[in-house]
Each structure stands twice: as C-alpha cells, then as structure tokens.
C-alpha positions in Angstrom: -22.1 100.4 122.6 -22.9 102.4 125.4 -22.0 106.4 124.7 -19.1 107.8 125.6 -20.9 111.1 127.7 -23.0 108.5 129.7 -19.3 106.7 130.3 -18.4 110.1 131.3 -21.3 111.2 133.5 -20.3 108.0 135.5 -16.6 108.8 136.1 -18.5 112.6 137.4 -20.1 110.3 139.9 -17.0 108.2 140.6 -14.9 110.9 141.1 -18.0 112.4 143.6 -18.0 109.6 145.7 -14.4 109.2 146.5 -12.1 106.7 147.8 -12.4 106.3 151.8 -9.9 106.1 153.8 -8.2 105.5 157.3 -7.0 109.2 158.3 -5.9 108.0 161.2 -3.6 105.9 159.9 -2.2 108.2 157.7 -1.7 110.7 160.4 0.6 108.1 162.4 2.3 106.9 159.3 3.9 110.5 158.5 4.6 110.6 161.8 6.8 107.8 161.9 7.8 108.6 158.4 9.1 112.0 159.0 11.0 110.6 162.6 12.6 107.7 160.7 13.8 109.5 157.7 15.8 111.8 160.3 17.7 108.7 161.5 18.1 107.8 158.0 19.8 111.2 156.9 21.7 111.1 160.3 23.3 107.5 159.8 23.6 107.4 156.0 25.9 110.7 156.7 28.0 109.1 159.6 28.1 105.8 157.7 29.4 107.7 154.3 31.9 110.1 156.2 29.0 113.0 155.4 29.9 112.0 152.0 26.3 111.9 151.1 23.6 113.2 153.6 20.0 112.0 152.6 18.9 108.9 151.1 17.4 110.2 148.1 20.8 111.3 146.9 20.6 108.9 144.4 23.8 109.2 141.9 25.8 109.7 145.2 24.6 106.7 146.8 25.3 104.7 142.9 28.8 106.5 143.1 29.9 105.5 146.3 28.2 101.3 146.1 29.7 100.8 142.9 26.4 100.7 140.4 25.4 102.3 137.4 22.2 103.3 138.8 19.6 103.2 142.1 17.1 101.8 140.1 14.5 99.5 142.4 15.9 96.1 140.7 19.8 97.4 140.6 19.9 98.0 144.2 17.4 94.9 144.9 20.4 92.7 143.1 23.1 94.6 144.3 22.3 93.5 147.9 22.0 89.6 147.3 25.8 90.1 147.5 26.8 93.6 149.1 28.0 93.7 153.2 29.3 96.4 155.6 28.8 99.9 155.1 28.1 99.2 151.3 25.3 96.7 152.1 23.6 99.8 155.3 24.1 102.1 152.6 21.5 100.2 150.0 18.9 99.2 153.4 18.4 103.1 153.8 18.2 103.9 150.4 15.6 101.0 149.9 13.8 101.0 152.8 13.5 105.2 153.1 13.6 106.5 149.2 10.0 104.3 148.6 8.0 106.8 147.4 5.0 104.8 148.3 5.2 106.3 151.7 4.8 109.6 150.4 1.1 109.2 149.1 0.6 108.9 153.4 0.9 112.3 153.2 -1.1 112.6 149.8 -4.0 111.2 151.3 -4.4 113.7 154.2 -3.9 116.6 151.9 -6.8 115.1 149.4 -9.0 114.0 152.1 -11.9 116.7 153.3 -13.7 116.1 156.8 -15.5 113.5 155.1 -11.9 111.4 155.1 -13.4 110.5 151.0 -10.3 111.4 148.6 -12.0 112.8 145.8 -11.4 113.6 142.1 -8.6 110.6 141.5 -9.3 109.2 138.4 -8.9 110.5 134.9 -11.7 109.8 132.6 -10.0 108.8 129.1 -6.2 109.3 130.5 -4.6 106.2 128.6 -5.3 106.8 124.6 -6.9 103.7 125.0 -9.6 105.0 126.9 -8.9 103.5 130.2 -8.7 105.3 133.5 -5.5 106.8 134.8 -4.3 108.8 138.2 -3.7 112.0 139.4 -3.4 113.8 143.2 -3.1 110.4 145.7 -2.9 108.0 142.2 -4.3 105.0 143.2 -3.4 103.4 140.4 -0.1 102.6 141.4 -0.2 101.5 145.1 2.8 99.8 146.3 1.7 95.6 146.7 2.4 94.4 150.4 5.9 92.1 151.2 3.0 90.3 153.5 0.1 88.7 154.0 -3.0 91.1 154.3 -4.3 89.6 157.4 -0.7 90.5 158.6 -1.4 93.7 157.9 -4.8 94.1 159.4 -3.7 92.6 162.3 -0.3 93.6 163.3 0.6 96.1 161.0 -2.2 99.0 161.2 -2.8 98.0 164.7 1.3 99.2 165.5 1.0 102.1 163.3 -1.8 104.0 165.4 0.1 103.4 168.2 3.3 104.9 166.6 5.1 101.9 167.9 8.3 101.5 165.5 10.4 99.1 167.5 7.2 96.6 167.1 7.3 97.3 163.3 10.8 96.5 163.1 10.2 93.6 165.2 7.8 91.8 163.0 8.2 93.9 159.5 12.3 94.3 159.6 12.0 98.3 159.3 9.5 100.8 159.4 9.0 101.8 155.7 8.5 98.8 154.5 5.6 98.1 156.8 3.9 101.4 156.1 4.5 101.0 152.4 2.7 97.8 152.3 -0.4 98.8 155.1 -0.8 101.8 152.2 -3.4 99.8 150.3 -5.5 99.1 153.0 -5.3 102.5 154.5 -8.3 102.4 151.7 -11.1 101.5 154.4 -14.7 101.2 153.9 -16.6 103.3 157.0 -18.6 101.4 159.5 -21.7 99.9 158.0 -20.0 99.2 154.7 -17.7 96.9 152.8 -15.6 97.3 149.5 -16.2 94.7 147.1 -13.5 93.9 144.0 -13.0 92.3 141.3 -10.5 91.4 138.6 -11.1 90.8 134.9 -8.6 87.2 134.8 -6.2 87.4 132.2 -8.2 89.9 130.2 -5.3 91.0 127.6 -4.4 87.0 126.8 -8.2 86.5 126.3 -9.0 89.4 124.1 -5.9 88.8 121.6 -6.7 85.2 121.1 -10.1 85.6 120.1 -9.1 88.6 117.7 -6.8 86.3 116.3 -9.6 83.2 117.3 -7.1 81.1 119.0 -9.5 78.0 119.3 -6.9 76.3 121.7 -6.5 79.4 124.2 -9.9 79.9 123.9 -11.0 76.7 124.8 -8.7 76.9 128.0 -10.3 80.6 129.3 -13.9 78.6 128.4 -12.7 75.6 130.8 -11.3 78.3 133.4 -7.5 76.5 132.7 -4.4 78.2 133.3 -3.4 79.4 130.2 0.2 80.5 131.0 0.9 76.6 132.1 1.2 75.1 128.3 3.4 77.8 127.4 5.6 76.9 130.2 5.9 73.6 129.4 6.6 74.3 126.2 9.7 76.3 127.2 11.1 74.1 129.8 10.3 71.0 127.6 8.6 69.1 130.5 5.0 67.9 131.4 2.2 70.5 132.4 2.0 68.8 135.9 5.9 69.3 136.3 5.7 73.2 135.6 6.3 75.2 139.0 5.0 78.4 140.3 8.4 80.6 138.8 8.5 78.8 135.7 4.7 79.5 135.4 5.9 83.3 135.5 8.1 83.1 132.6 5.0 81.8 130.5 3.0 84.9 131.7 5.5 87.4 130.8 6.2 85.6 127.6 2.7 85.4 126.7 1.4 88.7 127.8 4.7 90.5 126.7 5.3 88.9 124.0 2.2 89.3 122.0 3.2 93.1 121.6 6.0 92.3 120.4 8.0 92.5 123.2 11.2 90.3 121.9 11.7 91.9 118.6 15.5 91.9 117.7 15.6 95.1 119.1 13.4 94.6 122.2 15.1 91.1 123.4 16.7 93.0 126.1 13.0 94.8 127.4 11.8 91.1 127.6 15.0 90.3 129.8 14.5 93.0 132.1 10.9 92.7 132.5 11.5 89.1 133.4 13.7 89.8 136.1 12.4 93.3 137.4 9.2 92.0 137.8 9.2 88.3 137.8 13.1 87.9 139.3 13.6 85.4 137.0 17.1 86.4 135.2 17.5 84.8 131.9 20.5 84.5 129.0 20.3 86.2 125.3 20.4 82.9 124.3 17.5 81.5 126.3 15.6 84.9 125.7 16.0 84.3 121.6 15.1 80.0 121.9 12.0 81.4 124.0 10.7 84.4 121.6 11.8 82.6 118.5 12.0 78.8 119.4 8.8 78.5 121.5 6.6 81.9 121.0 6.6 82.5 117.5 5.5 79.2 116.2 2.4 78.6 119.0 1.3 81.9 118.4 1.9 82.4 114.6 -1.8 83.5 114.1 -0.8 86.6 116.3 2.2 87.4 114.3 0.4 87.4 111.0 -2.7 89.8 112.8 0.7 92.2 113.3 1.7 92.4 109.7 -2.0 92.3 109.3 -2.7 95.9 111.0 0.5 97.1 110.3 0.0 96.8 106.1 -3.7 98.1 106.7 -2.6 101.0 108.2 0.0 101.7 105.9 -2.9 101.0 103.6 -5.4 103.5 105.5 -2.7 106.3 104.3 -2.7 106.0 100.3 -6.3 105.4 99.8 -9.2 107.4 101.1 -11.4 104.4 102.1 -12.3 102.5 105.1 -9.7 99.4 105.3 -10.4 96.4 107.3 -7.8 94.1 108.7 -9.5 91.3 111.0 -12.3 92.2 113.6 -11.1 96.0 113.4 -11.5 98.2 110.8 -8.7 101.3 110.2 -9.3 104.3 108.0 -7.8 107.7 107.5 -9.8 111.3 108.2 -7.9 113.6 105.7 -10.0 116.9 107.1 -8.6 116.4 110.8 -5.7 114.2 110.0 -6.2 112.0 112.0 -5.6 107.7 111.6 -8.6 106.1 113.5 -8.9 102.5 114.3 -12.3 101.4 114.7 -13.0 98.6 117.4 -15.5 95.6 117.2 -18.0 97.9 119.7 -17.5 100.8 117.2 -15.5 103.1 119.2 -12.5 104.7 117.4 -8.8 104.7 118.7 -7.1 108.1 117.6 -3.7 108.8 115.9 -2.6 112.6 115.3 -0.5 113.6 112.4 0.0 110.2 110.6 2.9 110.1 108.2 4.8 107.4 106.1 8.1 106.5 107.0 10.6 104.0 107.4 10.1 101.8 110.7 12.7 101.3 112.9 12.3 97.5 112.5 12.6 98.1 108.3 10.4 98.6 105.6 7.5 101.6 105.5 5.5 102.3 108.7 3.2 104.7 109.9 4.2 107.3 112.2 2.5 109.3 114.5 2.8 112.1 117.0 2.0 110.9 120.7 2.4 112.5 124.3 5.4 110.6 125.8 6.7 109.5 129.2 10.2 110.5 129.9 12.5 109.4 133.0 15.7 109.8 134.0 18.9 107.1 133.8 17.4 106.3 137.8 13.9 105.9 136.2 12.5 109.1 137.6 9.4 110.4 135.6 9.8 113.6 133.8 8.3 116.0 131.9 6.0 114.8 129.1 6.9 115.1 125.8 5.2 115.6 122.4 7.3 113.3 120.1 6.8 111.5 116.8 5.9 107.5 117.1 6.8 104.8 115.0 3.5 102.5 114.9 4.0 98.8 114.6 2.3 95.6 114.3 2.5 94.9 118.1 1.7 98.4 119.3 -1.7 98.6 116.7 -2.1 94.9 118.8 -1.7 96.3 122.1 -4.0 99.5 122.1 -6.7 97.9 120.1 -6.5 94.9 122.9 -6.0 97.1 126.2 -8.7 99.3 124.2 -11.2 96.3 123.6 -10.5 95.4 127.5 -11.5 98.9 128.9 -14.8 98.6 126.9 -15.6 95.1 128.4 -15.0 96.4 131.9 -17.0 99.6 131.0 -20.0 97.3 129.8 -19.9 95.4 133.0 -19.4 98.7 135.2 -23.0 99.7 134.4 -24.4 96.6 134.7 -23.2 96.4 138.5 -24.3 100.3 138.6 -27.9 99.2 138.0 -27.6 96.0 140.7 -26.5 99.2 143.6 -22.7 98.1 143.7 -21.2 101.6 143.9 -17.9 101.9 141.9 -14.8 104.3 143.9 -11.9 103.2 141.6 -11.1 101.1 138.4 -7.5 100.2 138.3 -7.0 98.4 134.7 -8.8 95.8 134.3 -10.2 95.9 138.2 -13.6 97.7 139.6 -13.7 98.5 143.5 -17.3 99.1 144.7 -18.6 100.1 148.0 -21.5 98.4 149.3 -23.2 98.3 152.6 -22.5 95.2 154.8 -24.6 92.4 154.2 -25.8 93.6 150.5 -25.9 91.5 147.5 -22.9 89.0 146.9 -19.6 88.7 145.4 -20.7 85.6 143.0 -23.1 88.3 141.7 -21.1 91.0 141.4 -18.4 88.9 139.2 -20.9 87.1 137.5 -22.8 90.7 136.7 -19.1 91.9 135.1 -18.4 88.5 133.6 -21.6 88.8 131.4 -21.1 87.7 128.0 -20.4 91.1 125.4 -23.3 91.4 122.3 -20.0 92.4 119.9 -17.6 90.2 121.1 -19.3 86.5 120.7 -17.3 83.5 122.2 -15.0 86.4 123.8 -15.0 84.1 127.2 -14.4 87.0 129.8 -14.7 86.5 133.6 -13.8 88.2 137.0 -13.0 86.8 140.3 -12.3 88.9 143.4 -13.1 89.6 147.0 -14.8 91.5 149.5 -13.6 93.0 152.8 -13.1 96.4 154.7 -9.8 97.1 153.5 -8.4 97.0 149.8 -6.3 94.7 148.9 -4.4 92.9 146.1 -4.6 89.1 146.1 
C-alpha cells in the first residue's frame, strides 16, 4: 500500500501544476454570456407581461409553466410537449440558467498570468478517499450536445470572434455552445498535449470480484460488455438483438442496483435515475420485474455480501474484536469511537459516532454521523449538514467499492508519475496528464494504469482513453 502522506505530497504537486487553459476563450465567452443574458431578462419579462424578469427566477417560471419544479429533467420533459409563450419561457430558462457557463468566469478569476488554474482538487474530499472540487470544480464540467471536433472546429473558433448569430446558426443558441466548448477551454500550451484515461467500468469490476463473480469476471478478462447480458435478460431477447438504449437500462441496473438502489423504498431513485440520466422512462411495475425479477437472482452473491457487511458491522459494535466479512475486515475503536472498515490494501474507511438502531429498511442497523449534502425542492445545493446515517448493506458495498477503486487509480497514478506522464486532474475513476508533444504513448500510459494490483489478484482492471490538446469526454 503506498502511504497516505506520499498520496498527499502528490496531490501538493497536482495542485502546483494546475489545469491549463484557453483565457481567451473565456474572456469572449462572458462576453457573450453577459450580452445574451440581457436579452434573456429583457424577453422573458415582455414574454411574461414583467411577470417574472430574469431567468433564474425559478419557482416563478414553475408557477407560471405549470410544473412542480425547474429541475434540469422537469423542464427537459416539459418541452417535448409545451408551445407558445410557455414553450419560449422553458428555451430561456434552459438555455440561460446552465450554470455551466458560469465556471467561464471561474476560470479567469482562478487563472494567474500563467493562464494554469491552480489549487482545484481536494485531497481526501469524498470519505472514500477520492478527489473532489472546489474554486473552478472540474469535476463536474458540463458534457458537450456535440461532437468535439465540432467544437474545436466551429465552436471555439466563433467564440473568439464573439460571433453569436454563427453560434445560433450551427449550435441553436448561444449557451448551449459555450456550455459544451467549456471542457475543452482546458488546453494544453504549445509544445504539449493532455493525455487521458478512463478506468472502464471500474465499480462493476471491483464488486464482482469482492463478491468473485466468476461469470462477470470472465467477461472484464475477455474485455466484453458486461451491461449487454443484463440487458438481455431484462428485455427477454438475444445478446445480438440488445440496442444501444436498452444497453443503458442494464448499466444503470447494474451499477445502481448493486447499492441497493431499488430497495422497496428506493424503487422510485432507480426510476428517476433512469430517466434523468439515461431518458429512458420506465413503469413501477417494470422497475420491481427488473430489481426483483431480473437483478436479484443474477446477482444473488451481491445481495448476500450486503447482509454480509451489514451483520459484521452490527457485529463490530457488541464485541471488541476485529470482525471479518469477505475480502474486508470491520472493527470497532472504542477510545475514538470510531467504526473502521479495513480494505484489501489495508487502508481504513472511517465512521464517527457509531450507534445501534433500528434501520429504516427494519431490523438493527448501525448508524452513524456523516456531513450531508442538502438541496432545495429545484435541486439547488445548500448548506452541509452534520446529520446521523443509517448504514446499510448497499452503502458498506458502495464506499468499500468506490473506496477500493480510488486506491487502484492511486496505485497506477504513481506508476505513470515515474514513466514522466504529468497528472493536472483525476476526475473519479479518470487521470488527465500533460505531456509534451511527441512523448511516450497512450498504449503505455493505459497499460502503465491498467497494471495488475499485488492485493487484488484476478481483480481484471483496465483503462482506455485519448490524447489531444483539448479535454474531452468520449
């Protein structure tokens, strides 16, 4: 296991080096930005009879359409159907409220003479030790409505020259252009190039072999699509049949799923992140045959590993003795009360104040205190909050997985350190490195973070990727 302070020296170094980007671009973008979003607040008034005056008036804008909410996916449906004034009314509001466009102006406050945003990344943000954001958050960049060579080509190339009737010529408005040029506004400098790459289908790999999945296994060894079988499964037709949307509901089924995403009480979370993310809406009753019909009997060896960690940690609580439960070990530190959970590499996951109680989901539980998220009805982030948790089966999954994942990227990180690929970012289970032009090779650098892991034998973990001048998402 490589130590946690050299982990952190390198995030020091990360953070040094910064994220390079297009300042120029920037600059035109909140130019545009600023002399759209007048005309916005100026025709969403006329259209609503002054009713409502800017577009981020959000429970004015619900009041007047007709919907419980602005939420991205509520408006996003609303307009399939919606025409006149109601239907302008939802094209400002999407195209102008994106707060995508807003990190524009992010980057040229981060940015010194050196155009390098510096200091992005959290070390140890996530209590799973991965990564998180703060300042420009590049963690969360908003993924293009086109092409990237569109982008290269057209879009950036219109957005230095300020030219927003071209942008609304070939991109429909001018938001949604700059919102999706915003990844690539990343830019290595002249005599460089980023190179990137993606750990594929990390989460689905790391829970089967916990759980040794043989079959699953055997398709990440073959490099199969795993989320193709599941599919099938679900819409009762051959693997060859399966298309590209159907494909989608086995990813979210397998990925969410496996959490426990589906749970009596959590049907209506899988429903929603089908269709937010996926747009593929789906009935209660196709929701249950798919969680309970299809799920739960491929992947009974994963809901047996939840009852698993959920009775050791119960366990961890009433004796004072290390109790193991699979290829993780739990055990409970009386002195700083404190439930740890101690991964295959050794390194401990952290619980504060752990307590018996009675699960939401029935029968004893531990709880614990945690920092938590808030929003808004609209989804608006708030203020953290320091609440008490109720851990379950598929949460103890779910952190000791995302957990395991940020250790195999870390492992890889310093092997591609030593080859001279710089790393800027890590966004999940994704490193971006800078390199200059014509140094090494992508088949090295994925092979380099695709190296088999000492503590996780027969874990089959790869990466593929790209390299380029501008970031991207493929």
């Amino acid at each position: 296991m490589i130590p946690e302070r050299e982990i952190w020296l390198l995030d020091q170094e990360i953070n040094r080096r910064g994220l390079p980007c297009d300042l120029e671009q920037a600059e035109a973008a909140v130019e545009l930005m600023t002399e759209g979003l007048q005309w916005a607040q100026a025709e969403i008034a006329r259209l609503t009879d002054g009713e409502i005056t800017t577009v981020n008036q959000n429970a004015k804008i619900a009041k007047f359409c007709g919907l419980p909410s602005c939420k991205k996916h509520v408006v996003a449906q609303a307009l399939e159907h919606a025409t006149g004034v109601r239907r302008k009314v939802l094209e400002l509001r999407r195209d102008f409220g994106k707060s995508s466009v807003a990190k524009y102006q992010s980057m040229l406050d981060r940015a010194g003479h050196e155009a390098l945003v510096k200091g992005s990344m959290i070390y140890h943000g996530a209590s799973t030790g991965r990564w998180t954001g703060e300042g420009f958050q590049a963690l969360n960049l908003f993924k293009s409505y086109f092409p990237h060579r569109d982008i290269v080509d057209l879009a950036i190339p219109m957005i230095k020259r300020r030219d927003a009737d071209m942008l609304r010529t070939f991109f429909g408005n001018v938001p949604p252009a700059l919102a999706s040029a915003l990844r690539a506004g990343i830019r290595a400098p002249d005599g460089y190039e980023l190179i990137c790459a993606d750990y594929s289908g990390i989460e689905a790999i790391g829970s089967a072999w916990l759980v040794n999945d043989e079959e699953d296994l055997r398709l990440f060894t073959e490099g199969k699509d795993p989320y193709i079988p599941l599919a099938a499964m679900i819409y009762r037709k051959p693997e060859s049949q399966v298309t590209g949307k159907e494909r989608g509901l086995g990813k979210v089924t397998r990925l969410g799923a496996q959490y426990g995403m589906g749970q009596s009480k959590k049907l209506p979370t899988f429903q929603n992140t089908c269709k937010n993310q996926f747009r593929i809406e789906i009935s209660h009753e196709f929701a249950q045959e798919v969680i309970y019909d299809v799920f739960r009997p491929r992947y009974d060896n994963l809901v047996k590993y939840w009852k698993q960690l959920d009775r050791a940690a119960v366990r961890a609580l009433k004796v004072p003795r290390a109790v193991r439960a699979g290829k993780v070990k739990w055990w409970y530190n009386r002195e700083d009360d404190f439930l740890h959970c101690k991964l295959p590499n050794g390194r401990c996951l952290s619980y504060c104040q752990p307590r018996l109680g009675e699960g939401k989901f029935g029968g004893e539980c531990v709880t614990f205190m945690s920092m938590v998220q808030l929003a808004d009805k609209n989804g608006k982030k708030k203020a953290k909050k320091w609440l008490r948790r109720d851990g379950y089966g598929g949460l103890w999954l779910e952190n000791i997985d995302q957990g395991m994942c940020r250790d195999f990227m870390v492992e890889g990180m310093f092997r591609t350190e030593a080859a001279g690929y710089k790393t800027i970012l890590t966004v999940y289970d994704e490193v971006i490195a800078i390199v200059p032009e014509g140094f090494g090779s992508l088949e090295e650098f994925c092979a380099l973070l695709g190296q088999p892991i000492d503590w996780a034998p027969g874990c089959p973990i790869r990466a593929t990727g790209w390299r380029g001048k501008h970031y991207r998402k493929d």
